[in-house]
C-alpha positions as CSV (number, residue, x, y, z in Angstrom):
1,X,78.3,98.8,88.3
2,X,79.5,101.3,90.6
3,X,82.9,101.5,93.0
4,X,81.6,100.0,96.0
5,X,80.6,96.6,93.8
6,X,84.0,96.3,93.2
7,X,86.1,93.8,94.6
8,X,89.6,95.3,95.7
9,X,92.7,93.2,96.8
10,X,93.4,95.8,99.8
11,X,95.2,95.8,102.9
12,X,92.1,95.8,105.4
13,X,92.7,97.9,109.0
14,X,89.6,95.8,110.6
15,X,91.4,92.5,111.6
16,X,94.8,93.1,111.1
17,X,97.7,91.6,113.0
18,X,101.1,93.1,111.1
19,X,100.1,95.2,107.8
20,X,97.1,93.6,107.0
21,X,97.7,91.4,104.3
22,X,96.1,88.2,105.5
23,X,92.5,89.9,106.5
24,X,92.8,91.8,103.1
25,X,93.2,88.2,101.4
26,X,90.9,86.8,103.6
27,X,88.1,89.0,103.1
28,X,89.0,89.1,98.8
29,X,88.3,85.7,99.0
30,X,85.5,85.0,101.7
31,X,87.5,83.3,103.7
32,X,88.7,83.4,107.3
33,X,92.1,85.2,107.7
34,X,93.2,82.8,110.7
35,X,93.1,80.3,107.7
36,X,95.6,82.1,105.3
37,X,97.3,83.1,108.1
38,X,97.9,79.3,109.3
39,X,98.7,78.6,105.5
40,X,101.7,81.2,105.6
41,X,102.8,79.7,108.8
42,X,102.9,76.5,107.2
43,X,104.7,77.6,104.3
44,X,107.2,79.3,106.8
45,X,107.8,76.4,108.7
46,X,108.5,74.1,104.9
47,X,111.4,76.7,103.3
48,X,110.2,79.8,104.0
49,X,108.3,81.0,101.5
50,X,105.7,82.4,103.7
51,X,107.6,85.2,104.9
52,X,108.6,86.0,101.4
53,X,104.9,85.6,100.0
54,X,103.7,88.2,103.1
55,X,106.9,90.6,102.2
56,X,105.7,90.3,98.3
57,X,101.8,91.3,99.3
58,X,102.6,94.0,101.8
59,X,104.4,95.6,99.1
60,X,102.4,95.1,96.6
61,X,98.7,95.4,97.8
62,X,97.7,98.5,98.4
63,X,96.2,100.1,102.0
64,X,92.2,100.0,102.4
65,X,92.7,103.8,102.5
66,X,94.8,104.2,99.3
67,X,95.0,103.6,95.7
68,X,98.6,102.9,95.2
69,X,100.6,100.1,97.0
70,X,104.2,100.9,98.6
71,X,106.3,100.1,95.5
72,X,103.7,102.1,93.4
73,X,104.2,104.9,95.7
74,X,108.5,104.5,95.9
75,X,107.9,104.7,91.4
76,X,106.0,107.7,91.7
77,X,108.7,109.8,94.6
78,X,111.3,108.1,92.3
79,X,109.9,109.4,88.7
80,X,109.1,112.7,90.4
81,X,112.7,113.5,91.6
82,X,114.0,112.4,88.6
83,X,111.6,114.5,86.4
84,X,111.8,117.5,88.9
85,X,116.0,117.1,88.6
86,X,115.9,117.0,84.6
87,X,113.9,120.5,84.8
88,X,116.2,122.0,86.7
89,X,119.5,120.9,85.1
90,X,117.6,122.0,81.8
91,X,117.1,126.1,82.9
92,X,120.5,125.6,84.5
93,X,122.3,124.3,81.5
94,X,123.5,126.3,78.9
95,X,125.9,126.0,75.7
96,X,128.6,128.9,74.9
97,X,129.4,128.1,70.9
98,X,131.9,131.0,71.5
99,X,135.5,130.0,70.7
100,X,137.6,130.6,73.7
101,X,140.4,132.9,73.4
102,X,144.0,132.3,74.6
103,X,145.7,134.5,76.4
């Protein structure tokens, strides 16, 4: 099997309205967009959860252009800074076992 045989949960850029989480759903599944689309409307409409369910999968899914999805990518900054800031306080730190002297 090679990549392109694949199916991918992505954001898709052809069809998109907002971020392109309907038409990447849509076309995962074979199914019209307008139809998952009217779903989250619906689900809006009775408690909201369609807003919340759109919020979840923008975050989560990843562009049709990249391999990581917007939290994956905030992770990655955030493990990078924090590796990159325990470096530097490592060269920077240093211990003096000397006694100090009193004057």
């Amino acid at each position: 099997m090679n990549e392109k045989s694949i199916k991918q949960l992505r954001r898709t850029r052809d069809g998109r309205i907002i971020a392109g989480v309907c038409s990447g759903v849509g076309h995962y599944l074979g199914i019209d967009a307008n139809l998952i689309r009217i779903g989250l409307a619906i689900a809006t409409l009775f408690g909201g959860m369609g807003i919340g369910v759109y919020a979840i999968g923008w975050l989560l899914m990843p562009d049709e252009g990249s391999d990581s999805s917007i939290v994956q990518d905030l992770i990655n900054k955030q493990q990078a800074k924090s590796t990159s800031a325990d470096t530097w306080q490592g060269t920077t730190d240093t211990w003096d076992d000397r006694p100090k002297t009193q004057q």
